[in-house]
C-alpha positions as a printed NumPy array, in Angstrom:
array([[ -58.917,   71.82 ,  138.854],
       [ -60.747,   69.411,  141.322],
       [ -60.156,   69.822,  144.904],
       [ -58.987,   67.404,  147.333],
       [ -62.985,   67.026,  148.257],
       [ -64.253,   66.649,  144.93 ],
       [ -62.266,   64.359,  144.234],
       [ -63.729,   62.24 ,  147.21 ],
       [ -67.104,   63.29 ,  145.887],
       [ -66.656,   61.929,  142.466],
       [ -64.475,   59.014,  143.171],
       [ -66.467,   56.824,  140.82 ],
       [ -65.909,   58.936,  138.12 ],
       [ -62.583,   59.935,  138.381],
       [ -61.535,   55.589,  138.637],
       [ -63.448,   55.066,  134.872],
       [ -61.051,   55.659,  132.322],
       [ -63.732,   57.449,  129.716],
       [ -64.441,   60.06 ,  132.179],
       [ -61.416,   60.251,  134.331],
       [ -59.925,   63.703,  136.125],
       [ -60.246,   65.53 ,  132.661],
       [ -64.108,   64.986,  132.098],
       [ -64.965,   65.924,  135.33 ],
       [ -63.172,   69.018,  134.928],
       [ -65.374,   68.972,  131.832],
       [ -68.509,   69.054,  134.238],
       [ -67.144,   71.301,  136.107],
       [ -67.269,   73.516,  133.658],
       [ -70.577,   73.07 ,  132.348],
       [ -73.742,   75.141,  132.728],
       [ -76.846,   73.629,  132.36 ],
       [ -80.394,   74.621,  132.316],
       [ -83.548,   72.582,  133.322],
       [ -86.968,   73.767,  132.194],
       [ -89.111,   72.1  ,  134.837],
       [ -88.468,   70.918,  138.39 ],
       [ -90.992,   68.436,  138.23 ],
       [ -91.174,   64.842,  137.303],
       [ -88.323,   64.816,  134.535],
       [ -86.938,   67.86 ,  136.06 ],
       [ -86.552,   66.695,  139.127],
       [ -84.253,   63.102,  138.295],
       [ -82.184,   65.302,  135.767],
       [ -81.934,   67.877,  138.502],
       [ -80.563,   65.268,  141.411],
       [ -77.952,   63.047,  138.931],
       [ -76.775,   66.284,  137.03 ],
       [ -75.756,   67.503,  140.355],
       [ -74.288,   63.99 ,  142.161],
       [ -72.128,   64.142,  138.566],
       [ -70.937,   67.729,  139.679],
       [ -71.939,   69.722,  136.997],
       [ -70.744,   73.129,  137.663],
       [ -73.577,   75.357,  137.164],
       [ -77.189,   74.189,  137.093],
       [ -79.866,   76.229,  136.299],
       [ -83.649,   75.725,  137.429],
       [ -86.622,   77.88 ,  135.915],
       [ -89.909,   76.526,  137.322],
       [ -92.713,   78.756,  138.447],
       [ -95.132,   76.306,  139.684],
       [ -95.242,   74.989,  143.142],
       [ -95.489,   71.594,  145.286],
       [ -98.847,   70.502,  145.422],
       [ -99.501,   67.079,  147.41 ],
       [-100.689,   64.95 ,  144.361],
       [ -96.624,   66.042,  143.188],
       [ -95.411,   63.394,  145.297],
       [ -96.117,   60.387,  143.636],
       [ -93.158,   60.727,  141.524],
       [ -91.868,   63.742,  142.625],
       [ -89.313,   62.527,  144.621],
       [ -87.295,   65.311,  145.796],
       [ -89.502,   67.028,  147.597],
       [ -91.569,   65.739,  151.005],
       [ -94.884,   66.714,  152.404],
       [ -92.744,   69.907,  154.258],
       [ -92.794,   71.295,  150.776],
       [ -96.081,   71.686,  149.922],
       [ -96.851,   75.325,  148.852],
       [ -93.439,   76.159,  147.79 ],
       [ -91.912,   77.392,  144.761],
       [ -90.564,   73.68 ,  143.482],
       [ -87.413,   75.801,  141.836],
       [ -85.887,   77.104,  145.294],
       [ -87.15 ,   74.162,  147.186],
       [ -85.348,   71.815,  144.609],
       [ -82.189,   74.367,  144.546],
       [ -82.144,   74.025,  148.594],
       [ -82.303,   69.947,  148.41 ],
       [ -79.85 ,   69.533,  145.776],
       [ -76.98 ,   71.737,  147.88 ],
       [ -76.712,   69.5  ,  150.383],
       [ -76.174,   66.55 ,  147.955],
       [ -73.119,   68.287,  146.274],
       [ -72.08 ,   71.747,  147.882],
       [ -69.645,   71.834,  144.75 ],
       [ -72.336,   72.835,  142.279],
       [ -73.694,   76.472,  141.717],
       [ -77.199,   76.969,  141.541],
       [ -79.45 ,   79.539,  139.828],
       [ -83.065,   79.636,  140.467],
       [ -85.634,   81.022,  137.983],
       [ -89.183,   81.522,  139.672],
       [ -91.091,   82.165,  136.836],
       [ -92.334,   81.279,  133.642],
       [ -90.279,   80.62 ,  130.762],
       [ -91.992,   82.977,  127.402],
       [ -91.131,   84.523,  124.583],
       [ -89.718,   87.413,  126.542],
       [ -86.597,   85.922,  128.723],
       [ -86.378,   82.694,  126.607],
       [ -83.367,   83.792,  124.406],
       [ -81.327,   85.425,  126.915],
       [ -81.321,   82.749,  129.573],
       [ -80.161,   80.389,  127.066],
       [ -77.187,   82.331,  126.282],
       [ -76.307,   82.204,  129.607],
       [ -75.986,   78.076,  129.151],
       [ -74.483,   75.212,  127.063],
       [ -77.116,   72.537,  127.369],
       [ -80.524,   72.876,  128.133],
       [ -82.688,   69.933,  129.296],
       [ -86.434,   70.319,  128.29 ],
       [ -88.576,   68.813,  131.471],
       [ -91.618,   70.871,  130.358],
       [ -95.46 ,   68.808,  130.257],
       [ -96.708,   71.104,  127.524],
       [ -96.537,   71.388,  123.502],
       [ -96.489,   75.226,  123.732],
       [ -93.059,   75.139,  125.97 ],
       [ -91.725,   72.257,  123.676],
       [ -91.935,   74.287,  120.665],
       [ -90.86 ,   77.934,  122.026],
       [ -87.808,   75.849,  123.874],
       [ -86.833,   74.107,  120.756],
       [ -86.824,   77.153,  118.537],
       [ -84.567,   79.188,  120.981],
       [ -82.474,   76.245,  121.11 ],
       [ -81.606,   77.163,  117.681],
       [ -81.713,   80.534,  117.724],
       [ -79.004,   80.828,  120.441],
       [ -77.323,   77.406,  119.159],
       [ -77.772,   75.015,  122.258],
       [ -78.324,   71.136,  122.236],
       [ -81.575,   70.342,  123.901],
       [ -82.213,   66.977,  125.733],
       [ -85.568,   66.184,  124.873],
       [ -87.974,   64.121,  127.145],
       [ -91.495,   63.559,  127.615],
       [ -94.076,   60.957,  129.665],
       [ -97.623,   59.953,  128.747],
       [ -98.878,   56.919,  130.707],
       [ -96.538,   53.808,  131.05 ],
       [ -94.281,   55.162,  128.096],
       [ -91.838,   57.792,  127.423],
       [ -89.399,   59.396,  124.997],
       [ -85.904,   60.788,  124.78 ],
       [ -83.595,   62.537,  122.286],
       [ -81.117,   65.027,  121.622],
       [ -82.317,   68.044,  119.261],
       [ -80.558,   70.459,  117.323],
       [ -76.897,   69.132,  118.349],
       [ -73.843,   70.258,  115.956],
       [ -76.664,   71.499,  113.798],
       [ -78.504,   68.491,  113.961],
       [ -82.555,   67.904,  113.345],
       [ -84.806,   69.626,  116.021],
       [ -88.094,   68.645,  117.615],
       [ -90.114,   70.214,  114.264],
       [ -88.162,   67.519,  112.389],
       [ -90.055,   65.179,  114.676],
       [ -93.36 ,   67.069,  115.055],
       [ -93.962,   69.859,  112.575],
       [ -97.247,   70.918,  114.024],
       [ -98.685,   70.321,  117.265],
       [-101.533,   67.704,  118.144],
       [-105.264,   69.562,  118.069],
       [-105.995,   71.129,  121.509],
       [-106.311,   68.51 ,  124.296],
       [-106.035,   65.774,  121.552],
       [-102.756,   64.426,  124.128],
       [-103.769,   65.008,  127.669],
       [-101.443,   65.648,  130.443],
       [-101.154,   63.124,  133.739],
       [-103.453,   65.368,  135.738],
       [-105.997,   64.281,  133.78 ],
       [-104.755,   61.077,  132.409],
       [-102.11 ,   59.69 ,  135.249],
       [ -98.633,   58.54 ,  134.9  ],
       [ -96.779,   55.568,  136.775],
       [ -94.765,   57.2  ,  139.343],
       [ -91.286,   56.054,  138.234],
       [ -91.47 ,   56.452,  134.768],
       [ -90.388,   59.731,  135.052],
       [ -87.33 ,   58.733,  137.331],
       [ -86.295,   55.978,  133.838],
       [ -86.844,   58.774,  131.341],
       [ -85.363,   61.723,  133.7  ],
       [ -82.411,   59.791,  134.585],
       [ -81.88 ,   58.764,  130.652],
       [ -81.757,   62.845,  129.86 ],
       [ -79.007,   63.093,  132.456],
       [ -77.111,   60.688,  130.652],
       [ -77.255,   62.513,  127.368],
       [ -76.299,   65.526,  129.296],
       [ -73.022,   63.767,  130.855],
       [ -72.311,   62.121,  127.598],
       [ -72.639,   65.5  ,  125.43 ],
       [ -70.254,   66.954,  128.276],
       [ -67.428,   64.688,  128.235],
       [ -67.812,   63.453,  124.785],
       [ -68.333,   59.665,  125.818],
       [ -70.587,   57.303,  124.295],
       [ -73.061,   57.728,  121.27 ],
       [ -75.408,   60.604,  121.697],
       [ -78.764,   60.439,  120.679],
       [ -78.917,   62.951,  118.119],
       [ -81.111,   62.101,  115.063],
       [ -82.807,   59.187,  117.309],
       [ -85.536,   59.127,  119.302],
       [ -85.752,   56.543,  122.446],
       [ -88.786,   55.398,  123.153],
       [ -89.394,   52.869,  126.138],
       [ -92.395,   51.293,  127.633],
       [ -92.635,   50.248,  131.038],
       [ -95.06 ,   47.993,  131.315],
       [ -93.099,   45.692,  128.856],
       [ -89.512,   46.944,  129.326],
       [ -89.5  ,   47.418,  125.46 ],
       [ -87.388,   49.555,  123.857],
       [ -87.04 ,   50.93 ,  120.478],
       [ -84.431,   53.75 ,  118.753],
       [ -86.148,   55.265,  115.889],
       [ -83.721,   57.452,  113.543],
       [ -85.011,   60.495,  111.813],
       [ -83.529,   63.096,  109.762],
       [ -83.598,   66.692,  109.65 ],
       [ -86.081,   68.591,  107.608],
       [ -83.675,   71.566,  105.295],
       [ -87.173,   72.725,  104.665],
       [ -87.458,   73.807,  108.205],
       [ -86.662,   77.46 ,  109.031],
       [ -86.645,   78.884,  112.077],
       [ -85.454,   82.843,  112.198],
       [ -87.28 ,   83.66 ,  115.047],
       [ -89.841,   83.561,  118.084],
       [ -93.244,   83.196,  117.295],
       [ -95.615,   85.827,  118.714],
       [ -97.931,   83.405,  120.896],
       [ -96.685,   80.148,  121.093],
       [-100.107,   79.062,  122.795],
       [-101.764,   80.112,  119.614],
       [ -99.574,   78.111,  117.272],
       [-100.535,   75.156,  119.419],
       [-104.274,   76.028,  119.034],
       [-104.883,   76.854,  122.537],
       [-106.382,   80.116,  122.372],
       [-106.717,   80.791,  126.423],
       [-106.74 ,   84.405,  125.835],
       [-110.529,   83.976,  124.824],
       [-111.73 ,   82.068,  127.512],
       [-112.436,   84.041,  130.804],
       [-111.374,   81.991,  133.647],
       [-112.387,   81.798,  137.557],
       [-109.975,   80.861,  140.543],
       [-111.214,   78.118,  143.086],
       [-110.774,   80.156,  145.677],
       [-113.15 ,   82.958,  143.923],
       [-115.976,   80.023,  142.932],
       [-115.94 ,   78.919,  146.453],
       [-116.982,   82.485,  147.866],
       [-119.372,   83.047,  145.033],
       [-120.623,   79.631,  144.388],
       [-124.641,   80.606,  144.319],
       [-123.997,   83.019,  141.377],
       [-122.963,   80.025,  138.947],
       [-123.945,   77.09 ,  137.404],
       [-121.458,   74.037,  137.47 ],
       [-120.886,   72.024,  134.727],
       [-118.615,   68.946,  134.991],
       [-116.802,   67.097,  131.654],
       [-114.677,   64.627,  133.573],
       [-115.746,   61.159,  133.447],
       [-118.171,   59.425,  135.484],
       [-115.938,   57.35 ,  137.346],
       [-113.796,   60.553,  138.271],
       [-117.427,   62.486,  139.063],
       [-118.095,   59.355,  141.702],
       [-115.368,   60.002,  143.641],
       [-115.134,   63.993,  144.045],
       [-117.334,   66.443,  142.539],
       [-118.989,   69.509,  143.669],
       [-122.336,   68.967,  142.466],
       [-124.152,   70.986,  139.433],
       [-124.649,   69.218,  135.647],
       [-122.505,   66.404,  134.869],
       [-121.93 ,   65.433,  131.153],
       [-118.987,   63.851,  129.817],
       [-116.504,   65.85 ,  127.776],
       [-117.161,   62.769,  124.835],
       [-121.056,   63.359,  125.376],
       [-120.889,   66.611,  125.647],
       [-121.427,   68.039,  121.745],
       [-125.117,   65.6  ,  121.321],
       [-126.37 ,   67.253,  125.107],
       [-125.262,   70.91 ,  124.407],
       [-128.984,   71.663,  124.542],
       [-128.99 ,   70.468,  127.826],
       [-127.444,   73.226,  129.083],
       [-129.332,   76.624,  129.877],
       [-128.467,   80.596,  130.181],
       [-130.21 ,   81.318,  133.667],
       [-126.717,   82.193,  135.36 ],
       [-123.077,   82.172,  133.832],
       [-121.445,   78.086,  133.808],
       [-118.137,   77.529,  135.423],
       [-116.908,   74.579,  133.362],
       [-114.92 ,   72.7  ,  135.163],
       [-112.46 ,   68.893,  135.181],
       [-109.562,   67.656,  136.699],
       [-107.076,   70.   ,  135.878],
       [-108.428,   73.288,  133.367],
       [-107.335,   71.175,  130.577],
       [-110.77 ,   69.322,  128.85 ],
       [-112.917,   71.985,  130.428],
       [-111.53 ,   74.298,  127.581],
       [-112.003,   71.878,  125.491],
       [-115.576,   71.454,  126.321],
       [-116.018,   75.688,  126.284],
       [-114.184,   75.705,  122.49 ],
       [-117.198,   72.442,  121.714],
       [-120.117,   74.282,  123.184],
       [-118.937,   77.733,  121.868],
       [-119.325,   76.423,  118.139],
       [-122.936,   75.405,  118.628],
       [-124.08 ,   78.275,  121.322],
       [-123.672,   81.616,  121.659],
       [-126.093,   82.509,  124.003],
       [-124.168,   81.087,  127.014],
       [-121.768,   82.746,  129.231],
       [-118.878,   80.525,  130.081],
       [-116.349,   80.733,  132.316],
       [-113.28 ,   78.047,  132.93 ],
       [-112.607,   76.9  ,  136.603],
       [-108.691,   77.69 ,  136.455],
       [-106.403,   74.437,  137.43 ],
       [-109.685,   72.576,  137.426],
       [-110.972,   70.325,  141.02 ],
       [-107.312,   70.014,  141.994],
       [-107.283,   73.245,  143.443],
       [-110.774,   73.115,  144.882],
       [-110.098,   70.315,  147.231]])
């Protein structure tokens, strides 16, 4: 039952006939969890609350850096440095004190995956990696939960809703991941700032529509929207019976052909104190090398496998870009052609040296 408040707080709701006092009670009820409290997680966060959904889950280990707040819009400069998943839980409180929040600061893995989905009836998939796409969408059907799919790249984005009354999943979509770094993220690629706000706030709607049984749910669809032309285009796609999934997979980062567990890594913070015992090598672009760099060899991750012998073995290389990503790309290129050289990754890449 709604409260004498709540029903002040969701007014708007409770005048439209399709929603109405019953489906808010229906949100009410609902538990929800968002994988990400970044730039899909945090639009999903802020209109699943102002709809009142009753509990509202957050698992997000990461933290507010500066460079967030282009399209980050619930947090402020004041947040930099903290955990995004208890500064988002603090913000979103005093927009609806009706909703129940659970904070998760860590990573989601193959270890706490399946039981914090139990826990939940929808979970919303905010996540900027393939490795967290897949090991979400396979304990999605392990534990039987609709996922609300999104993802950004650029000026364009995508939505659907996976494995919903036993509908297809994302491996109907994608059956195997893209090579390593073959789709880079926005650290080192960039993304307009509100596209995330369009494609977050179009997961919400899912969510409410799943909830109160309004509408026509995306399931077997996939939206796709550009915003540089306003274009939009629902592509339907079936499920795949030749598709099994009967459990985890071991490494999820493996399956997606990122094999980090091979490449030793360095903290900024450790290269900075130490900086005379390495060589640098730099893959970002030349344009990105012009405006920040930190000196040492600079050749182009799409250069880099005809000047290999370029480099030399006097002291180990801390390969380094914008963000950790093509710098283990370039270690996995120059590992195939030399084995003489001892290379290290600079973890997070020049965003955390600066």
């Amino acid at each position: 039952m709604l409260s004498k408040e709540e029903k002040i707080q969701y007014n708007r709701h409770l005048i439209l006939n399709e929603i109405g006092e019953e489906g808010q009670n229906k949100l009410k009820s609902a538990k929800v969890l968002v994988i990400g409290a970044g730039g899909l997680g945090c639009p999903v966060l802020q209109y699943l609350t102002a709809a009142g959904i009753g509990t509202i889950g957050i698992i997000d280990d990461d933290v507010v850096d500066q460079t967030n707040l282009q399209r980050q819009i619930l947090y402020t400069v004041d947040d930099i440095g903290r955990l995004k998943a208890k500064a988002a839980s603090e913000k979103l409180s005093r927009l609806n004190p009706f909703v129940f929040f659970k904070v998760y600061e860590e990573k989601l893995d193959i270890d706490n995956v399946l039981d914090l989905f139990l826990e939940y009836d929808i979970i919303v998939d905010g996540s900027d990696n393939f490795p967290t796409r897949y090991l979400v969408n396979d304990a999605s059907v392990l534990t039987g939960k609709p996922l609300v799919f999104g993802s950004i790249f650029k000026f364009q984005g995508q939505v659907s809703v996976l494995n919903y009354k036993e509908g297809p999943t994302y491996r109907c979509l994608f059956p195997d991941p893209p090579a390593p770094d073959e789709v880079p993220n926005c650290s080192d690629i960039g993304v307009l700032g509100v596209l995330p706000g369009i494609i977050g706030s179009l997961q919400a709607n899912e969510v409410i529509k799943i909830i109160t049984g309004i509408g026509e749910v995306l399931q077997g669809k996939l939206l796709y929207f550009d915003a540089l032309t306003l274009q939009q285009q629902v592509l339907s796609f079936k499920k795949n019976e030749n598709i099994e999934i009967n459990q985890l997979a071991d490494d999820y980062d493996f399956f997606c052909g990122i094999k980090s567990n091979t490449i030793e890594e360095i903290s900024a913070s450790e290269l900075k104190q130490n900086l005379e015992d390495y060589q640098i090598l730099d893959v970002r672009s030349l344009e990105e090398m012009d405006r920040f760099n930190i000196g040492g060899i600079q050749i182009p991750l799409d250069t880099l496998q005809q000047r290999v012998s370029e480099l030399n073995d006097q002291k180990p290389i801390v390969v380094c870009c914008q963000s950790g990503i093509r710098s283990k790309k370039a270690i996995q290129l120059i590992q195939e052609q030399r084995d003489d050289l001892h290379l290290i990754n600079l973890k997070d890449g020049l965003l955390a040296f600066n």
